[in-house]
C-alpha positions in Angstrom: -14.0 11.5 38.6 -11.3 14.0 37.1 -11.2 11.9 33.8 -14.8 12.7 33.4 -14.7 16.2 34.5 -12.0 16.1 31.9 -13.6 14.2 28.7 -16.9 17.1 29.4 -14.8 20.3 29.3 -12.9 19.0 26.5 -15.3 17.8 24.3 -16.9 21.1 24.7 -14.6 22.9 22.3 -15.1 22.0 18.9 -11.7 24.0 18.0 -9.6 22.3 20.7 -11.1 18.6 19.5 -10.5 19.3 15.6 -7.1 20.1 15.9 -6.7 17.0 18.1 -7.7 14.8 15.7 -5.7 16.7 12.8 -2.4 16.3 15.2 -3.3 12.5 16.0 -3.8 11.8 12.6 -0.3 13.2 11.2 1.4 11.5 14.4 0.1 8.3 13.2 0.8 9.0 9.9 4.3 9.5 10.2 4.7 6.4 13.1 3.1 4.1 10.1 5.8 5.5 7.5 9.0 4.9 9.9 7.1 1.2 10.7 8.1 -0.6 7.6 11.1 1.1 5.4 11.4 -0.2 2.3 13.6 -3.8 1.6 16.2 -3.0 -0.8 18.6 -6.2 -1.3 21.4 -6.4 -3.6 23.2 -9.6 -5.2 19.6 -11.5 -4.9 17.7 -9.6 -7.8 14.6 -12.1 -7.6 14.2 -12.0 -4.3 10.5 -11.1 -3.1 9.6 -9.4 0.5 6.3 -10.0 2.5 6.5 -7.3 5.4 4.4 -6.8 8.6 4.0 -4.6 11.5 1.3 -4.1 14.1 1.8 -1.3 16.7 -0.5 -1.1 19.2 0.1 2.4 21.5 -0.6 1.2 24.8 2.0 -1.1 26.9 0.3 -4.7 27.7 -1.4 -7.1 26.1 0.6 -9.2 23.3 2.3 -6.4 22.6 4.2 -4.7 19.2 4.9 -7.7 16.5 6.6 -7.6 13.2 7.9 -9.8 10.3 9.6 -9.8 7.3 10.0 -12.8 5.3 12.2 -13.2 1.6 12.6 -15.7 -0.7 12.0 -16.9 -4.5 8.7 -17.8 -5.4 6.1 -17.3 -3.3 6.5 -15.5 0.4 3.7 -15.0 3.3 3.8 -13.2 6.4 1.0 -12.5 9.0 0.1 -11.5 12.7 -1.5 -9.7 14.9 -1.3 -7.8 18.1 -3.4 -6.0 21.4 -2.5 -3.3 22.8 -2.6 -3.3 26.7 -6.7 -1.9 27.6 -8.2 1.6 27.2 -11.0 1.4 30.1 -13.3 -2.0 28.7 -12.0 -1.4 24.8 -8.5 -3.4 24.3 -6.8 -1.6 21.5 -5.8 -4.9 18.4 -4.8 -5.1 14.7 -3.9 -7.5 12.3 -2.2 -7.2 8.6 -0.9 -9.6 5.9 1.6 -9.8 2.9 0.9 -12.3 0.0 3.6 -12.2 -2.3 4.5 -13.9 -5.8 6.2 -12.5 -8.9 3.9 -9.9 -10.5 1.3 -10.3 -7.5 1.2 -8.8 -4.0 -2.2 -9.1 -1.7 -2.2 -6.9 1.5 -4.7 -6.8 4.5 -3.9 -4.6 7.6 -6.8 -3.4 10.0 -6.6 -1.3 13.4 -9.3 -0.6 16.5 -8.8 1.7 19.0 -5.2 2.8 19.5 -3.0 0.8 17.1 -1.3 1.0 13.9 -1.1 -2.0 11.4 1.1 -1.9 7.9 1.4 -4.6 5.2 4.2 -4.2 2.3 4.7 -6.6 -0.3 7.7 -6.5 -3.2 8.9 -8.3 -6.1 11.5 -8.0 -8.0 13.4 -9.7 -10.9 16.3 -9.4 -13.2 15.0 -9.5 -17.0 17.5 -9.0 -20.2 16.0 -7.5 -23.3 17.1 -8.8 -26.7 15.9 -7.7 -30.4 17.0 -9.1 -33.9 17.4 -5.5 -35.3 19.2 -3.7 -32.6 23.1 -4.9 -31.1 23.9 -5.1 -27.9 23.9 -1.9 -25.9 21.4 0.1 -27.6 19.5 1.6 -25.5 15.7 1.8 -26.2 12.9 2.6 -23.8 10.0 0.2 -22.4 6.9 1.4 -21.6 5.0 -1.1 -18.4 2.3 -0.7 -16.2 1.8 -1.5 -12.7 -1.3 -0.9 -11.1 -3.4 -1.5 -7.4 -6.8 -2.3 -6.7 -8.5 -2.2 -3.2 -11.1 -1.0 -0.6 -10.3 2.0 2.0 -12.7 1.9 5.2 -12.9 3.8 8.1 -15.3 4.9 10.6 -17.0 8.1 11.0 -16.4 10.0 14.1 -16.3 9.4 17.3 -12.9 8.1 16.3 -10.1 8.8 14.8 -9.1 6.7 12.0 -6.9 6.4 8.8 -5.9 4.1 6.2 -4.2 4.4 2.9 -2.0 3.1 -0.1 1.1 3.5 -2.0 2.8 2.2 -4.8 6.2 2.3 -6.2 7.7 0.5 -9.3 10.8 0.8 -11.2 12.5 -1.0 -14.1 16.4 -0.5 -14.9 17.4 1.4 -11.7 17.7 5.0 -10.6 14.2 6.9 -9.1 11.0 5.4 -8.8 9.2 6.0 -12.6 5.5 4.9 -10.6 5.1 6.7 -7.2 0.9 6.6 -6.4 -0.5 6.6 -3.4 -3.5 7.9 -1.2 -5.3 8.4 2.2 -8.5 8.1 3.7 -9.4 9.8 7.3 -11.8 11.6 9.5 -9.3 14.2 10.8 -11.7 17.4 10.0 -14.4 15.4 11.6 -16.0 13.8 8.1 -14.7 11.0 6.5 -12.5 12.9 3.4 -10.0 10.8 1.1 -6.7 12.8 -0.8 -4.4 11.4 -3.0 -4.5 9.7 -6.4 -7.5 7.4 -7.6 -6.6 3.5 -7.7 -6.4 2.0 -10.8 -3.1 1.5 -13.8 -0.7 3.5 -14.0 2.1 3.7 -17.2 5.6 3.6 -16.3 8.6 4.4 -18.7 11.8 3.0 -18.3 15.0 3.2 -20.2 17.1 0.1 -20.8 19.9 -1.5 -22.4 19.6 -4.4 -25.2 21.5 -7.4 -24.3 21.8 -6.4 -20.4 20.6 -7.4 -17.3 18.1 -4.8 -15.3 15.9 -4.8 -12.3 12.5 -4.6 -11.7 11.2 -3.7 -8.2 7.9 -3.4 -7.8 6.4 -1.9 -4.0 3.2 -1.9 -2.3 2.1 -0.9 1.0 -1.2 0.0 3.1 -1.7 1.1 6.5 -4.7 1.0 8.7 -4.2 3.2 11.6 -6.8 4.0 14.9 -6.4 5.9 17.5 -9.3 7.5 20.6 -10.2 10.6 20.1 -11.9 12.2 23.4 -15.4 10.2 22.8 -14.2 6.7 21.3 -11.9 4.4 19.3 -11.2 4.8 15.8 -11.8 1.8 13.3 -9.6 1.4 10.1 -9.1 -1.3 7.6 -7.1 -1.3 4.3 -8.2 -4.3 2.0 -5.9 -5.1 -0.7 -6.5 -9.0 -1.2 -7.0 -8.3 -4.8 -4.6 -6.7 -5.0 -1.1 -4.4 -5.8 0.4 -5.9 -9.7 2.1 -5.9 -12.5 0.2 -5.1 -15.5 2.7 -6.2 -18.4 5.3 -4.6 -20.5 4.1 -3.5 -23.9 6.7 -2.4 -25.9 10.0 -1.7 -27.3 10.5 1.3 -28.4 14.1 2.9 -30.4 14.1 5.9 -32.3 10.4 6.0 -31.1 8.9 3.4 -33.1 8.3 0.1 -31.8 10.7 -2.7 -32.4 10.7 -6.6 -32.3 12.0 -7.8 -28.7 11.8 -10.8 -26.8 12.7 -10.8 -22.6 14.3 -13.0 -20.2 14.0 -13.3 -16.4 15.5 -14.6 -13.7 13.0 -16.1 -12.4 11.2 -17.4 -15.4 8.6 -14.8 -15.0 6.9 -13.9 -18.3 6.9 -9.9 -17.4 4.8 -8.9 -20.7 1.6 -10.3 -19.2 -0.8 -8.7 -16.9 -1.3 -10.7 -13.2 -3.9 -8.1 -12.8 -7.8 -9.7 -12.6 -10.0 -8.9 -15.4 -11.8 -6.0 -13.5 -8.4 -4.0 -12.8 -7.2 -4.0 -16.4 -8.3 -0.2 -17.6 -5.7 1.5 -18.1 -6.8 5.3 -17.4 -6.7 5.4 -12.9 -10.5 5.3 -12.0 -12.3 7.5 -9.9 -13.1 6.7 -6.1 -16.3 6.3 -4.8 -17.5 7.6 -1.5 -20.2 6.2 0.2 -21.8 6.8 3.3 -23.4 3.4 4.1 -27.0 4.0 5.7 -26.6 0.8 8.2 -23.6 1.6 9.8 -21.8 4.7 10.2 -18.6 4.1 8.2 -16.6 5.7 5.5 -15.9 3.2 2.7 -13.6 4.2 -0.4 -13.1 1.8 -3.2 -12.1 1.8 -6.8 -15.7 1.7 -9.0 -15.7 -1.4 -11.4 -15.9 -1.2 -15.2 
């Protein structure tokens, strides 16, 4: 058949396959970034976003579906999708947003040709006050935010990816917490690049006595894709989870002052939602292991 003629000659040049899976691996790279952009709403400043999208490449099937769901409090969204077949392997994913103030869980997963994103935000407006400075002043709050999951992917045959990123900021203006990471099997071995998963320090700058925003963003992607000998196989786990790990301070004239914060929503923002295990505050390193059983590439954060 000319497919097979085709799937030989090709999978004879190492040089033409590696840069195959280098070019299918930034395609679906970028088709997972333009799948979800971020929710920004204005005039609803507690508003939290649970965000989905699964892609599969190939026409049939269930097809594409998506889904974004806001609202105060708690917010869920979750699908999933199949792509039309490849030959006997039907190409699916799945992924899920789990969102309440200070807490976002996010699944996604991918086989064969498909690409699967999960985003979860929350946000809230929060007024600082202090008995020793007026109203105005403007003083600076240190906060951290932090994400804790598992990365897997298979080895090759297959191309696969799947990765991370969070985003916070408190009283407007750029992101003061932009982390994020990958792991794929683009050069043919399972390699992770980015920044390790752990807590990260923000620093924001305020004004006593008025209102400001926090927005807090997490995403992972889980993208697969057939290389010229078999599907790919990606999973990001995030169940536990993307949060907010508490403001700690006060600070004017930089020393530490007495404060007390409001919210919108009744959130107490100067505790941790983080689990026990997450609560180090230097990032942690990643682990990989190859597991002996079954040839995948597993990257997780190593517990304390």
């Amino acid at each position: 058949m000319p497919s097979s003629r085709r799937f030989v000659a090709a999978a004879g040049r190492p040089q033409e396959v590696a840069r195959y899976r280098r070019a299918a691996v930034a395609l679906l790279t970028l088709i997972c970034a333009l799948a979800l952009r971020p929710t920004r709403l204005t005039g609803q400043p507690n508003l939290n976003t649970a965000q989905v999208a699964i892609t599969p490449n190939f026409s049939g099937g269930s097809g594409p579906f998506q889904q974004v769901v806001n609202g105060f409090g708690h917010v869920l969204a979750g699908g999933g999708a199949t792509g039309g077949p490849i030959g006997p392997v039907v190409p699916s994913g799945d992924a899920s947003a789990d969102v309440s103030p200070g807490l976002v869980k996010l699944f996604a997963s991918a086989f064969a040709s498909t690409n699967s994103v999960a985003r979860g935000i929350f946000r809230d407006q929060v007024t600082f006050t202090s008995p020793v400075l007026p109203t105005g002043t403007i003083v600076t709050v240190p906060y951290f935010v932090g994400m804790d999951g598992l990365l897997q992917i298979n080895f090759p045959p297959g191309i696969g990816a799947a990765s991370w990123q969070l985003q916070a900021v408190m009283g407007g203006g750029a992101f003061q917490v932009s982390r994020g990471g990958q792991l794929n099997n683009a050069s043919g071995t399972v390699l992770y690049t980015g920044d390790p998963l752990g807590l990260y320090l923000g620093l924001a700058t305020v004004q006593i006595g008025v209102p400001t925003q926090i927005d807090a963003e997490f995403t992972i992607s889980a993208q697969a894709a057939f290389d010229f000998v078999g599907p790919g196989d990606a999973t990001a786990n995030f169940l536990n989870t993307g949060f907010w790990g508490g403001i700690q301070s006060v600070n004017f004239g930089g020393a530490p002052v007495a404060f007390s914060v409001t919210s919108l929503s009744g959130t107490d923002w100067t505790q941790s939602f983080a689990s026990p295990a997450t609560t180090t505050p230097e990032p942690a390193t990643w682990t990989l292991l190859a597991a002996g059983l079954v040839a995948i590439g597993t990257l997780r954060r190593r517990r304390a």
